[in-house]
C-alpha positions as CSV (number, residue, x, y, z in Angstrom):
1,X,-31.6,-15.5,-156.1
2,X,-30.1,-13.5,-153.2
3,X,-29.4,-10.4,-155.6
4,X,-32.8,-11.0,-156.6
5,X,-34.5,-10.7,-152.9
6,X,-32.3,-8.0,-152.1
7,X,-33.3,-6.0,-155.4
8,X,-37.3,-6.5,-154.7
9,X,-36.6,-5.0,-151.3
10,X,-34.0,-2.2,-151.9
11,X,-34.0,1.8,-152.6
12,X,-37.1,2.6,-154.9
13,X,-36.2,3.9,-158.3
14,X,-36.8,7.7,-158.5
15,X,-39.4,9.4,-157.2
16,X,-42.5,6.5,-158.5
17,X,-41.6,4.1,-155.9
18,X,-41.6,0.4,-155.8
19,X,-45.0,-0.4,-155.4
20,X,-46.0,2.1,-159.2
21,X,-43.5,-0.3,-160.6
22,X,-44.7,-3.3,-159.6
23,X,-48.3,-2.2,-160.7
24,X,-47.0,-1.7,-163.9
25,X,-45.9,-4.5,-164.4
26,X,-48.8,-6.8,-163.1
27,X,-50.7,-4.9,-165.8
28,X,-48.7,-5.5,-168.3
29,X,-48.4,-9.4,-167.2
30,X,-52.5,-9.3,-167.2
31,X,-52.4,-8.0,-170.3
32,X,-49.6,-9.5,-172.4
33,X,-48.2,-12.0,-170.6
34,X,-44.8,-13.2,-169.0
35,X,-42.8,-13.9,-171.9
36,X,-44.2,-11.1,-174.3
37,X,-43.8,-8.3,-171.2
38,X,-40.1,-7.0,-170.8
39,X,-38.5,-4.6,-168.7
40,X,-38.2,-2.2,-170.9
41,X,-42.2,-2.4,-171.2
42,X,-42.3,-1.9,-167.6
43,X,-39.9,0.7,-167.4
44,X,-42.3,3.1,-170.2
45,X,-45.6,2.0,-168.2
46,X,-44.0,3.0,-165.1
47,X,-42.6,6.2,-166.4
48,X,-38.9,5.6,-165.5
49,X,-35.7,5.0,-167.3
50,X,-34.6,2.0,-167.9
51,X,-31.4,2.4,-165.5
52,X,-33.6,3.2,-162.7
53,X,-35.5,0.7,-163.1
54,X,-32.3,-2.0,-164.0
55,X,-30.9,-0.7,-160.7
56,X,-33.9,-1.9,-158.3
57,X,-35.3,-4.7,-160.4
58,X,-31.9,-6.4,-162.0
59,X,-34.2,-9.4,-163.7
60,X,-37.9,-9.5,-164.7
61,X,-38.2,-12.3,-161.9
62,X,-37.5,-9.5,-159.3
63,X,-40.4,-8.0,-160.6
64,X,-42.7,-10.6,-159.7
65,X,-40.5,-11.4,-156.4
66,X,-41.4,-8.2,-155.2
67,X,-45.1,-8.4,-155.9
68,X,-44.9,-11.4,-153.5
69,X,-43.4,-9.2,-150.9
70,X,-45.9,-7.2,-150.6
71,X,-48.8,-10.0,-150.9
72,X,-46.8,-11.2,-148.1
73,X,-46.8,-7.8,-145.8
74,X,-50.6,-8.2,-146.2
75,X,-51.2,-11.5,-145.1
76,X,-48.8,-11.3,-142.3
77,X,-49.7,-7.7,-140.9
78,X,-51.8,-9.1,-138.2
79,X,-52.2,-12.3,-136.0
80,X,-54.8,-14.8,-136.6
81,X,-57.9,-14.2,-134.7
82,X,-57.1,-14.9,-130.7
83,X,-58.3,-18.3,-129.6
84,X,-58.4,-19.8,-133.2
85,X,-57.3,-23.6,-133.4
86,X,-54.4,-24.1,-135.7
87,X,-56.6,-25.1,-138.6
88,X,-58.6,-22.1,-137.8
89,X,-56.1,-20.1,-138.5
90,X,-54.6,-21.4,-141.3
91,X,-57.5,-21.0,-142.8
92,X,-57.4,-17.4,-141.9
93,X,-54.3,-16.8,-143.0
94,X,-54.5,-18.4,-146.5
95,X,-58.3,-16.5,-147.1
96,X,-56.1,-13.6,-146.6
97,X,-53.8,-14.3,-149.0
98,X,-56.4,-15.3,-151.3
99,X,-57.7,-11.5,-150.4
100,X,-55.0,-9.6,-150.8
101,X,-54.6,-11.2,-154.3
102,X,-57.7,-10.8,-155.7
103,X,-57.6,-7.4,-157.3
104,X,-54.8,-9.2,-159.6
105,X,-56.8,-12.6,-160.4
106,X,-56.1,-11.7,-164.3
107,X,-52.6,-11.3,-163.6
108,X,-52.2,-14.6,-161.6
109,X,-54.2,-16.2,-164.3
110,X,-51.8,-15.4,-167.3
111,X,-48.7,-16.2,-164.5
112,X,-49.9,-19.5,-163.7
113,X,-50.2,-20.8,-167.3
114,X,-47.0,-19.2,-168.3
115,X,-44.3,-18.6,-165.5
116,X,-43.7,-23.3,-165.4
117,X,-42.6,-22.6,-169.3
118,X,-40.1,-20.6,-168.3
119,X,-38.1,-22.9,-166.3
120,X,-35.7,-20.9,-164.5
121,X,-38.3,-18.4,-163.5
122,X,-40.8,-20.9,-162.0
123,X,-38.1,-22.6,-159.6
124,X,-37.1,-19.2,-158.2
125,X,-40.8,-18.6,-157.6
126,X,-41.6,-21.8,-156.4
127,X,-38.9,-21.6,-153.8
128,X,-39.9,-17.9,-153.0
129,X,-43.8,-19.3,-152.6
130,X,-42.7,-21.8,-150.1
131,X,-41.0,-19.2,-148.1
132,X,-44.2,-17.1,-148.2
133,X,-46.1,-19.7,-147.1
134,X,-43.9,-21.2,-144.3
135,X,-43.9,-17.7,-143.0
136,X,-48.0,-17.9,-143.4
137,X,-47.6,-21.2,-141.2
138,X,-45.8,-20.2,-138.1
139,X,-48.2,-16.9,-138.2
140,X,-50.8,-19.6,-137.3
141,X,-49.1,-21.6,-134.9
142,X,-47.3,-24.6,-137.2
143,X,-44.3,-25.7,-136.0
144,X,-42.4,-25.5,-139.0
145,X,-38.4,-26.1,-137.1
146,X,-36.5,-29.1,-138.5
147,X,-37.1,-31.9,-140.9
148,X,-41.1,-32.8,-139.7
149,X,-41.6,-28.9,-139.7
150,X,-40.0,-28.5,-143.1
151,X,-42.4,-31.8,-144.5
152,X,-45.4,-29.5,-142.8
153,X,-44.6,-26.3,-144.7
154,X,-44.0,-27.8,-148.2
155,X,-47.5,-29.9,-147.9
156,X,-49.0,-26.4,-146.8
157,X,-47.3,-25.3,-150.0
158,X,-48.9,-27.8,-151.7
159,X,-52.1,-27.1,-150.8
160,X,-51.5,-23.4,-151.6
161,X,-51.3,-24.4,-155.1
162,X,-54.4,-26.8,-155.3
163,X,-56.6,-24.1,-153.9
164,X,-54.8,-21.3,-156.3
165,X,-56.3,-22.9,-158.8
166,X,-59.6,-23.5,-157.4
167,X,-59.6,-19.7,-156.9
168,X,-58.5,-18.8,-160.7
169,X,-62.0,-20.8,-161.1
170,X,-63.8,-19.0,-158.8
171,X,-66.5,-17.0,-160.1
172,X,-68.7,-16.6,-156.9
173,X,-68.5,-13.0,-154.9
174,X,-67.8,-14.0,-151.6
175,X,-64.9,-16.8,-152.8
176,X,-67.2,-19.9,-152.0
177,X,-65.7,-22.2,-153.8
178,X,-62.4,-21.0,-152.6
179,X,-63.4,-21.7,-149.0
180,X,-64.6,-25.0,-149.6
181,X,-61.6,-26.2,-151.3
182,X,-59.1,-24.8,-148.8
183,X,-61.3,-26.5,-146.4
184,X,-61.5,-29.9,-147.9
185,X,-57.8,-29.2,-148.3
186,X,-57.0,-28.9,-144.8
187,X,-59.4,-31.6,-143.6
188,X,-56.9,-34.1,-145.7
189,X,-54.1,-32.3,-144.5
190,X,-54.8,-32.4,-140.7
191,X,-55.7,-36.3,-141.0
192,X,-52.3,-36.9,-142.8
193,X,-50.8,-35.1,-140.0
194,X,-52.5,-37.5,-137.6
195,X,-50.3,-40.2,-139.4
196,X,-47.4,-39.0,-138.8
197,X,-44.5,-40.3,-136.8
198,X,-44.5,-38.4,-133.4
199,X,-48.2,-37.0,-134.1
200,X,-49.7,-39.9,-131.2
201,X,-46.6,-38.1,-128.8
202,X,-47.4,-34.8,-129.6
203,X,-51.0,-35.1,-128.8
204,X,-50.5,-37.0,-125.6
205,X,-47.9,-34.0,-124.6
């Protein structure tokens, strides 16, 4: 996993840069799939060799690791807007997310159905997702230190993944029913929070 991140953010191969790779291969993911797009694929549709491209991106999985890197540079580029409660921002934050990945919803389509039968792949993803999104969390003001904080981010994960799939299904311009889930979403969220041990002391602090 760690020669994995470090390849997604390294040297670019040749002159075509990361981010032509990367596009190359979310096209070729779109269009074929996970399991029937290789490297070698990518390396053609990106019009490099094969060694530069092995150099940079050692497994396909760094590919897509990558991808998320930049999803993430996006989302995290600015702070929420000033004065925004907590759930306000998250909000923010996530709608940005959902944003920035738009323009490869056939992509994240094919990825979602396929990536979780690829066992190994889906794990390192899933961990790098919860990174992302703890990240997205403490943009927006989430304490997300220690055990409690670590609880917050992976339910905030959670949620990411409920709404990802209300936005595969989402077929309105403006992402309505995107918005309404994430809302509903963080409604539950922030009354489960409520719950929790230390949530009467915090709110009396």
């Amino acid at each position: 996993m760690a020669e994995e991140d470090s390849a997604a953010t390294g040297r670019a191969p040749g002159a075509q840069g990361h981010g032509a790779v990367v596009d190359a291969a979310m096209a070729l993911f779109a269009a074929r799939g996970w399991a029937a797009t290789s490297r070698r694929d990518v390396a053609e549709a990106a019009g490099i060799s094969f060694a530069e491209l092995h150099a940079a991106f050692p497994t396909k999985v760094a590919l897509l690791l990558r991808f998320v890197d930049g999803i993430d540079r996006a989302v995290l580029a600015a702070p929420p807007e000033a004065g925004a409660s907590v759930r306000e921002a998250l909000f923010e934050v996530f709608m940005r997310r959902f944003d920035a990945l738009q323009p490869h919803r056939e992509a994240m389509a094919r990825l979602a159905r396929e990536v979780p039968m690829d066992p190994s792949a889906a794990c390192r993803v899933a961990m790098r997702a919860t990174r992302s999104i703890a990240a997205m969390a403490e943009l927006a003001g989430v304490d997300v230190s220690g055990p409690l904080g670590a609880l917050r981010a992976r339910a905030l994960a959670g949620l990411h993944g409920w709404v990802l799939r209300a936005w595969l299904a989402d077929d309105t311009q403006d992402m309505a029913r995107t918005m309404k889930a994430l809302d509903q979403g963080l409604a539950r969220l922030e009354t489960l929070a409520r719950s929790l041990p230390g949530a009467r002391r915090d709110r009396a602090a």
